[in-house]
C-alpha positions in Angstrom: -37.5 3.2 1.2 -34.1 2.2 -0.4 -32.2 -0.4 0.6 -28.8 0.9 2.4 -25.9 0.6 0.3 -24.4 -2.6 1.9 -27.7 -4.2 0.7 -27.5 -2.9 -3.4 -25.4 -3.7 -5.7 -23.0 -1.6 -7.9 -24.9 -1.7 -10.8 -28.1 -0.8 -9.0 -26.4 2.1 -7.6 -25.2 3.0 -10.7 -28.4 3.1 -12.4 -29.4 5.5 -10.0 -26.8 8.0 -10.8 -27.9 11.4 -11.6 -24.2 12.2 -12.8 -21.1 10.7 -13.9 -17.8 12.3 -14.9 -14.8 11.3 -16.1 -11.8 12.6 -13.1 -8.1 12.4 -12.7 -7.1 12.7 -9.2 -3.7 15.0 -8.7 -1.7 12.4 -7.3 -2.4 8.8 -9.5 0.1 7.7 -10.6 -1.0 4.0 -11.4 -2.8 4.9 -15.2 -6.1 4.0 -13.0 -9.6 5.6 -14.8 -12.0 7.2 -12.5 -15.3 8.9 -11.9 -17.1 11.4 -10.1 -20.6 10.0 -9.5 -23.8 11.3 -8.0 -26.6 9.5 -6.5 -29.4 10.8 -4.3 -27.1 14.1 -4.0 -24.7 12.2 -2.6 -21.2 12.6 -4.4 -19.1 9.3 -4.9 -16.1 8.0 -6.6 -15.8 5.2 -8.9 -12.4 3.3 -10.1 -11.8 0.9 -12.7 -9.2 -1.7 -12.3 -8.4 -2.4 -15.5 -4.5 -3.7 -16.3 -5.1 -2.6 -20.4 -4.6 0.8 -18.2 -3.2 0.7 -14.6 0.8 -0.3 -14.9 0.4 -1.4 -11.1 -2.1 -4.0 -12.1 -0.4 -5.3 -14.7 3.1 -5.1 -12.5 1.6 -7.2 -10.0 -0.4 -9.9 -12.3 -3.9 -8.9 -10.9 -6.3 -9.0 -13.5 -9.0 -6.4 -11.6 -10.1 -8.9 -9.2 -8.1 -8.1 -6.0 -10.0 -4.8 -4.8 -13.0 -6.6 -5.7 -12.4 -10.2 -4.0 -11.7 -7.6 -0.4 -15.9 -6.5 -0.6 -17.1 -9.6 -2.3 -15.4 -12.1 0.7 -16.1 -9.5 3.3 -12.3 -8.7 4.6 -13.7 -4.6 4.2 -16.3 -5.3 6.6 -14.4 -6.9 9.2 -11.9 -4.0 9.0 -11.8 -2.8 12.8 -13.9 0.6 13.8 -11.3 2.7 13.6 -10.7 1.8 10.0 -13.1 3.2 7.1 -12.4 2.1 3.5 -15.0 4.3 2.5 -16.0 1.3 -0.1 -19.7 1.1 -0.7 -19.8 -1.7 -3.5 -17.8 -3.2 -6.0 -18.0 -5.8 -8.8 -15.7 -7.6 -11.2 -16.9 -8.3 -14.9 -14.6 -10.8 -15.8 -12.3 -8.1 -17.3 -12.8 -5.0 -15.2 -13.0 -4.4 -12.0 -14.8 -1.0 -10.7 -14.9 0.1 -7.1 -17.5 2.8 -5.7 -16.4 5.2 -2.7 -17.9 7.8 -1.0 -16.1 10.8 -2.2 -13.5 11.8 1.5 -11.4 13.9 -0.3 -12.1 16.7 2.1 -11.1 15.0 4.9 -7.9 13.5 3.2 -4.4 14.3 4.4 -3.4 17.8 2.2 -0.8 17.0 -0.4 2.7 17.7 1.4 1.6 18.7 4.5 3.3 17.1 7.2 1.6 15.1 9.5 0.8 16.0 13.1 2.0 13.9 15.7 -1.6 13.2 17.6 -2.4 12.3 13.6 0.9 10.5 13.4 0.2 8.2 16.1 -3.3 8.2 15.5 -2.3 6.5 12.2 -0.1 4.0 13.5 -2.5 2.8 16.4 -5.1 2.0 13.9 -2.6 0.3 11.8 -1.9 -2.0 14.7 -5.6 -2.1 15.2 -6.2 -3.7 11.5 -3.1 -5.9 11.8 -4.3 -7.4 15.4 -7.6 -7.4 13.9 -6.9 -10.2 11.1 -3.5 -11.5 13.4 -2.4 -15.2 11.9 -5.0 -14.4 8.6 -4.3 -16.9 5.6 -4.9 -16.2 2.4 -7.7 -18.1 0.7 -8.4 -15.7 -1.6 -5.7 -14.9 -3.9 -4.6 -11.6 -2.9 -1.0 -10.6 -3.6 1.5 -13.3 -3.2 4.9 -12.5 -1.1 7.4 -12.6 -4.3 5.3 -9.9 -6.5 4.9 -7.5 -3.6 8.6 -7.4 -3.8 9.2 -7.3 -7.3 6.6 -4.7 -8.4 9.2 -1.8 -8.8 11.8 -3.6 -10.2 13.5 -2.8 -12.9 11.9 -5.8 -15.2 8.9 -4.3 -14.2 10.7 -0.9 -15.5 12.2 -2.4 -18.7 8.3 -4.3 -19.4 6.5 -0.9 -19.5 9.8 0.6 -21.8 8.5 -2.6 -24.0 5.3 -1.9 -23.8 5.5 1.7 -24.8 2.7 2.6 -21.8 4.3 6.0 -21.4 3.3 5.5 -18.0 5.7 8.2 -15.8 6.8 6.3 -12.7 8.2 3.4 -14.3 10.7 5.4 -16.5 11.9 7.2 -13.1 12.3 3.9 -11.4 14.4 2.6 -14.2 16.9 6.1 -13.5 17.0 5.5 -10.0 18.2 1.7 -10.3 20.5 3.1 -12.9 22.1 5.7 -10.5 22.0 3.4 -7.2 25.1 1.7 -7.7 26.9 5.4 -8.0 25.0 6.5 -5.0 25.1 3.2 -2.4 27.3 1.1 -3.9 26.6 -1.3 -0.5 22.9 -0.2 -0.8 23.3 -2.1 -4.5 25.1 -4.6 -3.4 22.0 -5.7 -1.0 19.4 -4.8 -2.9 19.8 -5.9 -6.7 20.8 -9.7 -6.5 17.2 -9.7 -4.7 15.6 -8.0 -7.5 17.0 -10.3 -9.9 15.8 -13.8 -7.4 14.2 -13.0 -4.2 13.4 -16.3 -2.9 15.7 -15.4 -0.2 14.0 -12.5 1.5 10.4 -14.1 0.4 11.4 -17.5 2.2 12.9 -15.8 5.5 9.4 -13.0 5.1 7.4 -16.5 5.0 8.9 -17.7 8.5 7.3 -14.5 10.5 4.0 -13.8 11.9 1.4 -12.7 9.1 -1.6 -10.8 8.9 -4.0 -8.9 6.2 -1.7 -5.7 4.8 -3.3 -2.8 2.9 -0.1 -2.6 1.4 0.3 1.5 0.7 -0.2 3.2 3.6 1.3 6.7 1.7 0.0 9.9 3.0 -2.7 10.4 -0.2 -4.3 7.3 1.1 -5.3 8.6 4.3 -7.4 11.1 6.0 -9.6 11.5 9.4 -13.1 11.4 9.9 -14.2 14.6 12.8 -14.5 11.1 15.2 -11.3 10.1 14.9 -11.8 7.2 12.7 -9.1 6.5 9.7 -9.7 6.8 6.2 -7.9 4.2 4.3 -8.2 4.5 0.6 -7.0 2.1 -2.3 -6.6 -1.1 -1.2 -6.2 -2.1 -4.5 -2.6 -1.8 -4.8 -1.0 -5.1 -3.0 -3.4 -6.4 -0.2 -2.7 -9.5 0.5 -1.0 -11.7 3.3 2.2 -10.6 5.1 4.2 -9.2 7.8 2.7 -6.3 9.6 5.8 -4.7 9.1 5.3 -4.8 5.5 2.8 -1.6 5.9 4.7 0.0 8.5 8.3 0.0 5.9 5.6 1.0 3.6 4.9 3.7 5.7 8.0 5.4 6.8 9.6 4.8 3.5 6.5 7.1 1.0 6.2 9.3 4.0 9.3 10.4 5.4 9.3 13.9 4.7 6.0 14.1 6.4 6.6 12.3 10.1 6.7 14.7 13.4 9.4 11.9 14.8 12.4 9.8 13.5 11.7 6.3 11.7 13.5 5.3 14.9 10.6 6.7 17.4 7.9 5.9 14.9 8.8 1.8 15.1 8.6 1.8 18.9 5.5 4.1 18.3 3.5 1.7 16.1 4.9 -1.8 18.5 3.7 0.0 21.9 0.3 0.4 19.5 0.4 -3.5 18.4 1.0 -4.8 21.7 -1.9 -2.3 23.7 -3.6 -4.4 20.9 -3.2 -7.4 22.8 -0.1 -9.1 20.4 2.6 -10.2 21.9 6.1 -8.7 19.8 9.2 -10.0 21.7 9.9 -13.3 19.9 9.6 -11.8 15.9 10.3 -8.0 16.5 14.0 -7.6 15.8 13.9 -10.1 12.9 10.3 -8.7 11.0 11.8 -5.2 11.5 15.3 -6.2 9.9 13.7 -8.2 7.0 10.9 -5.9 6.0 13.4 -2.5 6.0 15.6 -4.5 3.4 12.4 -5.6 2.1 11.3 -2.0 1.9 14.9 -0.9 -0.3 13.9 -3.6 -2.7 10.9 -1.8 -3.4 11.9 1.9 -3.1 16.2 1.5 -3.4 15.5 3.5 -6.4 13.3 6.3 -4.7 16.0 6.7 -2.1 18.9 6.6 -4.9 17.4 9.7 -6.7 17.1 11.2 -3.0 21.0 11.5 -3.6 23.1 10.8 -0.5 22.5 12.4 2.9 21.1 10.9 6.2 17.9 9.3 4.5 19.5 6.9 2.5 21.9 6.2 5.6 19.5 5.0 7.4 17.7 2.7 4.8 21.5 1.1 3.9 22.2 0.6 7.6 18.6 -0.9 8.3 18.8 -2.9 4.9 22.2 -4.4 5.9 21.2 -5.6 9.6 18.1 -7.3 7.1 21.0 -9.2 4.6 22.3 -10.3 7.8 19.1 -12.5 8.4 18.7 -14.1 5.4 20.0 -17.9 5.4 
């Protein structure tokens, strides 16, 4: 009888493979190779994190370890119920990393449909779930640091790929939207870009709240639902590492904002009834994490909002961003 998956490693399982097909998924956008891969009939995925290919790797100085170091020190596996990676092994060469999933895409959210709200809140309460799950977590692993989660749309990071000649698309669309902010939110700017240049500021007052385990892109082509119930959470490869839990929920309402069945508004008391039926307590970091992580969030996207144009979207993010600025020392 074979051993379950937990039990074999990648290269075993890969020997086994009775197919394997080079695959671009519709919506990478990181550079990221990948495969379709059968074994025993069953159909997985494999991904390579290589940074000679994926711009996000090499925006964030991870080498191809990070997805890897998550299976190898067991933080997948103590991922709440409610919470499937859909990870079944992974290994790290010493140059590349590669990652093998089960193959979900059926049960993934459809691209630009919006999101119910029993799937809505559904989302958030498992959020809450993995967040209360690894509540006061250090990081002992070398995940993503606080000051690159924050800098890894900037436009350095913008101008390095130019350099590089990568050709890689999002890159050369952040560097038009930091170019257009000032014209469309001059105050939005005004918060937003002396950050980019020196964030120690926003890192140091970040460093002073509660932390836990983040995925770190909680977008809507990450996720799904099992027929249980249960959340599929795909690709935490991005920026996992140690920080506010309000670092995936700006995450969140920031990618998916077109797509929620309630205001960002509702959706933040949403997720903190969820976090507290979770057993943590939120009245003494609340106000200050939500303030700090919003501004935290325009530092990341300012240019995604900025080629938004003006309207009530980017309204909201300037007035949020400002009542941040206003808690940094």
């Amino acid at each position: 009888m074979p051993k379950p998956d937990s039990l074999r490693s990648l290269q075993d399982l890969l020997a086994e493979a009775s197919s394997r097909t080079p695959w671009v998924p519709d919506d990478t956008k990181s550079g990221a190779r990948f495969e379709r891969v059968v074994i025993d009939d069953d159909r997985y995925v494999l991904k390579y994190q290589d940074p000679r290919d994926d711009w996000l790797l090499r925006a964030t100085g991870d080498p191809g370890q990070r997805y890897v170091l998550l299976w190898e020190r067991g933080l997948l596996s103590r991922m709440p119920g409610v919470i499937d990676s859909a990870v079944v092994s992974a290994s790290f060469d010493g140059t590349v990393g590669m990652v093998l999933l089960r193959d979900v895409g059926g049960q993934l959210v459809p691209p630009g449909r919006p999101l119910s709200a029993p799937q809505h809140a559904r989302f958030l309460d498992h959020m809450a779930a993995m967040h209360a799950a690894f509540w006061s977590w250090h990081d002992d692993v070398g995940l993503t640091p606080l000051s690159t989660r924050y800098l890894m749309f900037s436009p350095a990071v913008a101008q390095a790929e130019a350099a590089r000649g990568s050709g890689a698309i999002v890159p050369a669309v952040m560097a038009e939207g930091w170019a257009q902010l000032p014209g469309v939110s001059p105050r939005l700017a005004d918060l937003v870009m002396p950050l980019l240049d020196d964030p120690t500021p926003l890192v140091a007052a970040l460093g002073r709240l509660p932390h836990t385990l983040v995925h770190g892109d909680w977008k809507a082509a990450n996720l799904g639902t099992h027929t249980d119930g249960r959340t599929i959470l795909l690709d935490f490869g991005e920026v996992p590492g140690e920080a506010s839990p309000i670092a995936d929920l700006s995450w969140y309402l920031a990618l998916n904002s077109d797509l929620l069945p309630e205001s960002k508004d509702a959706a933040l008391g949403t997720y903190r009834a969820s976090l507290e039926s979770h057993g943590i307590a939120t009245s003494d970091w609340w106000d200050a994490a939500v303030a700090l992580e919003m501004l935290g969030a325009m530092v990341q996207f300012g240019w995604e909002k900025a080629l938004g144009g003006g309207g009530p979207e980017l309204d909201w993010w300037e007035t949020r961003a400002a009542e941040g600025a206003e808690c940094l020392e």
